[in-house]
N, C-alpha and C positions, 0 to 999 in steps of 0.2 A: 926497904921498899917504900915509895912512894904509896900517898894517899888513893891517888884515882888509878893507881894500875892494879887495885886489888881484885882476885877473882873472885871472891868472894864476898856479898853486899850484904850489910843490913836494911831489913825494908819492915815497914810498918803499914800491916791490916788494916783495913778500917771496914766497918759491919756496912753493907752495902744498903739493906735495909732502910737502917737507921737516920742514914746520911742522905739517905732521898724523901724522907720524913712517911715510908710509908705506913708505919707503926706511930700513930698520935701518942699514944700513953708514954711512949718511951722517953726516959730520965734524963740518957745520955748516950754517947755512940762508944760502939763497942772497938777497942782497935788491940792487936796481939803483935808480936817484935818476933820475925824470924830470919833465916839467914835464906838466899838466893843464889846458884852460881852464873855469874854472869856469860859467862861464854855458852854453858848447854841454856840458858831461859834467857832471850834477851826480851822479850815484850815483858808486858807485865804482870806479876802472878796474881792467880784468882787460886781461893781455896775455902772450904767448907770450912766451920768452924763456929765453935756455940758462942752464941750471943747472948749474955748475961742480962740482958735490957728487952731482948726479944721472946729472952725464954725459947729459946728453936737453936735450931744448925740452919746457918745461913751465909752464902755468900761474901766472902768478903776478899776486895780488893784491893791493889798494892799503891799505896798513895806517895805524894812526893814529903819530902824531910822537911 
């Protein structure tokens, strides 16, 4: 199998928060590694998910590689 014909992607988090700087204090942005199928999700995935930096469950979305 070729590279780009896989249905199956890896995509990379990033704490939505963090990365709009709405939290001053915070150290660093939070980002988590999960997998996607690309044929049922083709926009791009948003998911709840705890933020080490924000100390919460917050938004975060799917960034490019």
């Amino acid at each position: 199998m070729s590279k780009g014909k896989d249905v199956r992607v890896r995509v990379i988090l990033e704490c939505t928060s963090c990365r709009n700087g709405v939290n001053k204090v915070s150290r660093g942005i939070s980002r988590h590694i999960t997998q996607k199928n690309r044929h049922n999700t083709p926009n791009r995935l948003e998911l709840r998910k705890f933020c080490p930096y924000c100390y919460k469950h917050t938004i975060h979305g799917e960034i490019k590689k």
